[in-house]
ZAMARGU-4260 file (C-alpha; in steps of 0.2 Angstrom, whole numbers, plus 5000, padded with zeros to 4 digits):
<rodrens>
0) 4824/5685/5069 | 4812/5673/5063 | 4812/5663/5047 | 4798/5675/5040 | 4809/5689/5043
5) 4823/5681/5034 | 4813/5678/5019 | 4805/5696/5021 | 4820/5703/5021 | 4828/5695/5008
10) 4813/5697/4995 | 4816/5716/5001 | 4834/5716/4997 | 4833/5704/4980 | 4818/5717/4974
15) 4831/5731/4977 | 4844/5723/4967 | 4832/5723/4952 | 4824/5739/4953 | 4840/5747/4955
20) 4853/5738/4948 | 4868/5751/4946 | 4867/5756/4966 | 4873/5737/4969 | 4885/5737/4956
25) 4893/5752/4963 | 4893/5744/4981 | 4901/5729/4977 | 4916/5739/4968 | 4930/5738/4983
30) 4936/5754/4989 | 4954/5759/4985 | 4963/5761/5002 | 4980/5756/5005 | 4984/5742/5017
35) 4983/5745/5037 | 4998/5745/5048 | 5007/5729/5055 | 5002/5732/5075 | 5010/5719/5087
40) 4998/5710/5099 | 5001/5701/5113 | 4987/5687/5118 | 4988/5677/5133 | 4982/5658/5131
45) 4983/5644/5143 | 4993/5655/5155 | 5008/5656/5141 | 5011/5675/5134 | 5010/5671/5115
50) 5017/5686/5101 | 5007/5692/5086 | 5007/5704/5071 | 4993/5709/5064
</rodrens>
């Protein structure tokens, strides 16, 4: 991606947000959902076995 296409797209997304205000007020309100599941992971660093929770 060029610069151009940065600025292009952001004029394009900024022009959005003005025209139609409430469809990004309503994006930027989080969705209620309830937490995810602690899942253990196991990584392997440096050769040493190392235990997580995510």
């Amino acid at each position: 991606m060029t610069r151009r296409d940065l600025i292009k797209v952001s004029a394009a997304t900024a022009a959005t947000a003005v025209v139609y205000p409430h469809s990004t007020l309503a994006a930027s309100v989080p969705a209620a959902t309830p937490a995810p599941e602690i899942m253990p992971l196991t990584l392997k660093v440096n050769g040493k076995t190392e235990q997580l929770e995510v």
